[in-house]
N, C-alpha and C positions, 0 to 999 in steps of 0.2 A: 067550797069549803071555807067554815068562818076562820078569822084568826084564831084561834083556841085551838082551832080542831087543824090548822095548820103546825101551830105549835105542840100539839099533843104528838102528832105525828112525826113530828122532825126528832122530839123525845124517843118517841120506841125506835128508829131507826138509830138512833146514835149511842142509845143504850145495848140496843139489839148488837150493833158494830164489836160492843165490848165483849160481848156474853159468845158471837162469830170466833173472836180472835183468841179468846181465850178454850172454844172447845172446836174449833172446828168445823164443817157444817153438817157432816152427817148424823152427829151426835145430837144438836139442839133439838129440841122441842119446843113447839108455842107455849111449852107451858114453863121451861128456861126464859121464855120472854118474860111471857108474866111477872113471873118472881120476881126478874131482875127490874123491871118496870114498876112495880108493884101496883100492877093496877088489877084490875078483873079479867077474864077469859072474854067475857062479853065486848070489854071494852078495847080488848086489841083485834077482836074480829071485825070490830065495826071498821078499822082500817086495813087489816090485811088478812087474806085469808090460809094463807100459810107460810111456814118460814121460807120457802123458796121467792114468793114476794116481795116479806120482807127483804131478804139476801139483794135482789137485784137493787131496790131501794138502797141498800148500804154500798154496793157496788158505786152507783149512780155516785152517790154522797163521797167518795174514797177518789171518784175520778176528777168530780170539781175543785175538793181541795188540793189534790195534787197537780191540777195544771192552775190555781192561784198560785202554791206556793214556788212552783218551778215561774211563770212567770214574772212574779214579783223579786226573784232574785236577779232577771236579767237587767243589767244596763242597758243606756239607749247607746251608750257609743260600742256596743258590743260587736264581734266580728263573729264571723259564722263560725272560729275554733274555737273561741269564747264561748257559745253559746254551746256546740258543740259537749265542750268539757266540760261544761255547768251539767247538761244532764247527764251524760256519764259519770260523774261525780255522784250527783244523784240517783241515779240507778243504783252503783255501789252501794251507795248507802242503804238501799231497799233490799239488794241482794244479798247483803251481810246482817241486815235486822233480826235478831235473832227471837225479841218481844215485841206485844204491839203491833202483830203485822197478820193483815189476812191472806197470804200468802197460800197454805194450806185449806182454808176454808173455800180459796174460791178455786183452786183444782178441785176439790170435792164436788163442791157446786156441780163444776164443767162434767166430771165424769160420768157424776150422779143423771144431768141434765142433757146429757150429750145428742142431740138429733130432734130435742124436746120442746125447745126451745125458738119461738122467733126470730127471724135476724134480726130484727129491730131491737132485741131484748139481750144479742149476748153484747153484754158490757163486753167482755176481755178482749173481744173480735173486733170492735167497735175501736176500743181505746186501742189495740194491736194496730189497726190497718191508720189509725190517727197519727199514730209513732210512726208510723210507714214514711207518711204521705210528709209528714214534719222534718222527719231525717230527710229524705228523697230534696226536698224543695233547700234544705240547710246545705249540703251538699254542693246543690247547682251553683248556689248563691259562693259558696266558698270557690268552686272551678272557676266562675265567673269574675271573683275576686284575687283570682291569685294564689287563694291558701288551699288547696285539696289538687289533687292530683283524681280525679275518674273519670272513667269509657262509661260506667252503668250506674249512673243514680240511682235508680231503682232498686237495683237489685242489691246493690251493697248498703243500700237501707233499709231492705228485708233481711239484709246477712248478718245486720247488727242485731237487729231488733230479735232473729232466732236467737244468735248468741247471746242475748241479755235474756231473754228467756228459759236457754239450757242453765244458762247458771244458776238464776232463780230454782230453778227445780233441782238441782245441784245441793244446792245451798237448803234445800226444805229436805231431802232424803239421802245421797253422801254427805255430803260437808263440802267446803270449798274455802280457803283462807281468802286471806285480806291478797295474798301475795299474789294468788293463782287468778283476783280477777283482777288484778293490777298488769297483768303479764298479757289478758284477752283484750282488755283498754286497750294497749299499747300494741297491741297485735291490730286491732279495727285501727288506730291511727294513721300506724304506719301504714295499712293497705289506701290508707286515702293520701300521705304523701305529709301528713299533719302527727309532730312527736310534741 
């Protein structure tokens, strides 16, 4: 693919992302791309041939920048509670996002797409079991260092990572304050021995 046609591409995925967040994903249409693209029917097929493509493409796109922006905030003298609370910090922040967030579009995606789909292709699974294996390994490093207190890396890194998940879905269909995941924070802390 020449540059142009690399750059035309990165356009309908990142205009695509906006047209996702704003209706969701059941609702769009290729031809919601279109529009929002403003280019031809022809000219979006020549890169993707439907919005569930596109989607995974915007997935892809949603999961580079957010592990730039989460590790560009880390320090290097940083300790593993440090690190720890940096992405808890930022999760919050995702799970209280109330605009700007494809939150909604990508449980449709999954519901929509559920058993359909490649494993190679489900982003949420992919970035889930990455958050896994990242908490799990942060953990060890903190027992090893003194600051955490656990018998199951593992598994209290899949405990987190459910729980930052219930709340997301919380947060898109009850509601959930600022309070109440301040209270789950602190509730995952203390089960590691880290307030």
């Amino acid at each position: 693919m020449g540059d142009k046609s690399v750059q035309k591409k990165k356009y309908i995925v990142e205009t695509a992302r906006k047209v996702f967040m704003e209706k969701g994903f059941k609702t769009v249409t290729m031809k919601d791309i279109v529009e929002a693209c403003d280019i031809s029917r022809g000219g979006l097929y020549l890169y993707f041939e439907s919005t569930s493509q596109i989607f995974t493409e915007v997935l892809k796109l949603e999961s580079e920048e957010t592990d730039d922006v989460f590790s560009g905030k880390i320090a290097e003298d940083a300790t593993a509670v440090d690190i720890l609370l940096l992405f808890l910090k930022e999760q919050k922040k995702e799970i209280l996002r109330k605009k700007d967030t494809l939150t909604q579009a990508i449980y449709e995606f999954y519901f929509e797409n559920n058993g359909k789909l490649p494993k190679k292709d489900n982003v949420l699974k992919t970035q889930f079991d990455s958050a896994v294996k990242v908490i799990e390994k942060l953990i060890e490093t903190g027992v090893e260092n003194g600051e955490f207190i656990c018998e199951d890396c593992a598994g209290t890194a899949r405990n987190i990572m459910y729980v930052l998940e219930g709340m997301k879905i919380s947060a898109q269909t009850t509601g959930i304050s600022s309070d109440a995941v301040d209270r789950e924070l602190m509730f995952i802390l203390r089960g590691i021995g880290a307030e």
